[in-house]
C-alpha positions, 0 to 999 in steps of 0.5 A: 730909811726908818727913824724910829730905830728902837723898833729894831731892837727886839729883832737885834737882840734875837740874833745876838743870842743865835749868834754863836754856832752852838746856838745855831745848832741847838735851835735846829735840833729842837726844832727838828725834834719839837723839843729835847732835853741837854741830855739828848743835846750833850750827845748831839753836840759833844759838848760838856753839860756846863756849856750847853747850859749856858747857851740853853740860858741865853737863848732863855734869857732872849725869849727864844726857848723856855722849858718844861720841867718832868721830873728832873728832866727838862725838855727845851722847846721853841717860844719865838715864831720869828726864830722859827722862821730865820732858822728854816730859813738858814737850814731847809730840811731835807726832803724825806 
């Protein structure tokens, strides 16, 4: 068993902001969709537009996604390897 339990905390954190089920879905969208905007997630999640905003600010917030900006529109796309993999792992897409 490892001593030095401080390394673990990047990961900790990571998975404290997927841990909600909205969250869940939203990293599987952008990642099936290589980025979307709260528009494109509003109508997917049927979510208010407030809502998503504070999860998309989580997620933020971790290191997990980040934003660009077009415009008024923001397009949501993954910055974190390590949650690409959980989530493929979790989610396996469904051969074509």
């Amino acid at each position: 068993m490892e001593k030095d339990i401080k390394k673990f905390d990047e990961v900790a954190e990571i998975l404290k902001a997927m841990g909600h089920p909205a969250r869940l879905c939203i990293l599987n969208g952008i990642i099936q969709t290589g980025g979307c905007n709260v528009s494109h997630m509003q109508d997917c999640l049927e979510l208010p537009q407030s809502t998503i905003s504070q999860h998309l600010q989580k997620l933020r917030s971790a290191g997990i996604i980040e934003g660009t900006r077009n415009g008024t529109e923001i397009t949501y796309t993954l910055k974190n390897q390590k949650v690409l993999e959980i989530i493929t792992t979790l989610y396996p897409q469904e051969e074509k």
